[in-house]
C-alpha positions in Angstrom: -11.8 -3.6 20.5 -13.3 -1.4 18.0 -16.7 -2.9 18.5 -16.9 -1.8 21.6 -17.2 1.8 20.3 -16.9 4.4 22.9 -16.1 2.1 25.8 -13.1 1.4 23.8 -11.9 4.8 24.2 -10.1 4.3 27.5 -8.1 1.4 26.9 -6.9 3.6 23.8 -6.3 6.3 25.6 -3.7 4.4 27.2 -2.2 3.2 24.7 -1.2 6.0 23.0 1.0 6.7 26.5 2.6 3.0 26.3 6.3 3.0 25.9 5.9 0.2 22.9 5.7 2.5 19.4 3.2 -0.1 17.7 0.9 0.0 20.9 0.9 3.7 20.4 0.0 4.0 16.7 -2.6 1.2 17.7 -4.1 3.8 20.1 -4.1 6.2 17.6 -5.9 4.0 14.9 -8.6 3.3 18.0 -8.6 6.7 18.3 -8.8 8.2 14.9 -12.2 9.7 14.4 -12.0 11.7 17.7 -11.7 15.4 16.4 -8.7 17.0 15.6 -6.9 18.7 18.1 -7.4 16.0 21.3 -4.6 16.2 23.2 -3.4 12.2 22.8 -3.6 11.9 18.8 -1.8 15.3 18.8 1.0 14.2 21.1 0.7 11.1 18.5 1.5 13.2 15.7 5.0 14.4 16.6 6.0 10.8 17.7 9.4 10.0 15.7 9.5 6.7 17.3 10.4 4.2 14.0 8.1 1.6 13.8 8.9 -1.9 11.3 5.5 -2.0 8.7 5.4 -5.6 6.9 3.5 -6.0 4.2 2.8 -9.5 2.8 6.2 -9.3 0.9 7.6 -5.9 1.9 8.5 -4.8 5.1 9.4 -0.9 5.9 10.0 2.0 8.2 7.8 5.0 9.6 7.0 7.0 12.4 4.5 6.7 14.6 3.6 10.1 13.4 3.4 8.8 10.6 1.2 6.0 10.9 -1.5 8.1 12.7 -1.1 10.4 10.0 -1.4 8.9 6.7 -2.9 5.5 7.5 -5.8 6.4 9.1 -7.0 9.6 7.3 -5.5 12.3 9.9 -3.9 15.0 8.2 -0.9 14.7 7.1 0.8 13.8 3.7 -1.4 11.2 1.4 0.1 7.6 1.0 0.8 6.6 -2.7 -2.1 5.9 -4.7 -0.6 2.2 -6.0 0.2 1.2 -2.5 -3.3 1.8 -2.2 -4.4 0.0 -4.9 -2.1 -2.8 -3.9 -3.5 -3.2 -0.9 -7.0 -4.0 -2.6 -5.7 -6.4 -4.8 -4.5 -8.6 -2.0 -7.9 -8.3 -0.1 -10.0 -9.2 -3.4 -7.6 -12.4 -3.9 -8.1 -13.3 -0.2 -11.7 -12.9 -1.3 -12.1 -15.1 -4.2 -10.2 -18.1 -2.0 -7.0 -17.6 -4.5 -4.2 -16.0 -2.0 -1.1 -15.4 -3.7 -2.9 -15.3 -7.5 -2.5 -11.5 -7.6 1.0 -11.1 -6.7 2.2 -11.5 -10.5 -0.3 -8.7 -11.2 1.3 -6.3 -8.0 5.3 -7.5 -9.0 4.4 -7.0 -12.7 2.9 -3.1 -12.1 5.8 -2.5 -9.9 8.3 -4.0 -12.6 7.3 -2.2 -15.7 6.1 0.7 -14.6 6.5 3.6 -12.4 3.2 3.1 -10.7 4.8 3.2 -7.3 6.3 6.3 -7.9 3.1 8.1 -8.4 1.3 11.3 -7.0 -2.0 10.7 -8.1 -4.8 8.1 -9.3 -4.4 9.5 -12.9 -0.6 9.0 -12.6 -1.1 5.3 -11.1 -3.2 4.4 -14.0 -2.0 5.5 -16.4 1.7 4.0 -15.7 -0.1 0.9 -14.7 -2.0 0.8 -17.6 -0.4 -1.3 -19.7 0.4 -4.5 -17.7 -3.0 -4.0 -16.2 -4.6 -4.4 -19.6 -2.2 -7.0 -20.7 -2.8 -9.2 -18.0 -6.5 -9.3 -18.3 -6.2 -9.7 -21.9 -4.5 -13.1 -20.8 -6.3 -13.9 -18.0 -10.1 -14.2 -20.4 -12.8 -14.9 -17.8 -10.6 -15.9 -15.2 -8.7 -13.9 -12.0 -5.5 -14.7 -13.8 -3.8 -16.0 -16.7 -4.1 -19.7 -17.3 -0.7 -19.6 -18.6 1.7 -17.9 -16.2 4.4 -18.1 -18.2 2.7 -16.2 -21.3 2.4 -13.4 -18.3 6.1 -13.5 -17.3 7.3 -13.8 -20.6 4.9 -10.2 -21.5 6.6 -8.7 -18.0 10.2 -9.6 -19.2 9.3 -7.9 -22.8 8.0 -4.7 -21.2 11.3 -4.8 -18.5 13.8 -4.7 -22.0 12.0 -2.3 -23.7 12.5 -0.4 -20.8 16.3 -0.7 -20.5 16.3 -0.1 -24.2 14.7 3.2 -24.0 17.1 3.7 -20.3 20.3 3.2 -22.6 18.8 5.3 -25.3 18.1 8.3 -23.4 21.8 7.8 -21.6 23.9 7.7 -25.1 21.8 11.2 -25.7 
């Protein structure tokens, strides 16, 4: 639909007035580089309708507001840098033919760190940092580690250390 460019813009239109939530934030993705202030992508934006998002292993909630906000560069809040950046790893997997290869990369992030939990790209990496490096430390000239259990067996390592430091600061 989006190839169609302008002529697109009427079948968009109408979506954003369907009673279905997802065919309204559809509308609104359609219609996202129209300028700010049209009258449809504004009624968009206070839409509180909740909408299901599934992710390849995820699935979560937001508003149509929401989605027409964040996802598709309308004002609004930013979206977390590491979702982000999770969100490119699964597309360069898909890429190099090796779906699924990355998802011990992703889970391990999430696992040791609190990438997720941050504001920035600084933030991101530098909680991510770590298991990033480690993992293509192990991986050598490959897109992962040949030895996936070398990699788990670093992720569990990292996860106690963790808990240590948790029980350390909670005896305090």
């Amino acid at each position: 639909m989006q190839a169609l460019g302008g002529f697109a813009v009427p079948a968009a239109v109408r979506l954003c007035g369907d009673p279905r939530p997802v065919a309204r934030a559809y509308g609104g993705f359609l219609l996202r580089n129209l300028p700010t202030g049209s009258e449809c992508v504004e009624r968009l934006r206070g839409d509180r309708t909740p909408i299901r998002i599934h992710g390849s292993d995820w699935t979560s909630f937001e508003t149509v507001a929401e989605a027409v906000s964040t996802r598709w560069g309308s004002p609004g809040p930013p979206s977390r840098p590491g979702i982000k950046f999770e969100r490119f790893l699964t597309e360069m997997d898909i890429l190099n033919g090796a779906y699924d290869g990355m998802f011990d990369l992703i889970n391990g992030v999430r696992q040791t760190s609190p990438a997720l939990d941050a504001q920035s790209w600084d933030d991101w990496w530098n909680a991510a940092r770590p298991a990033w490096n480690r993992w293509w430390e192990l991986s050598g000239d490959g897109l992962r580690p040949p030895d996936r259990e070398e990699w788990l067996n670093h992720q569990r390592e990292l996860e106690v250390k963790s808990r240590r430091r948790l029980d350390t600061d909670l005896d305090r």
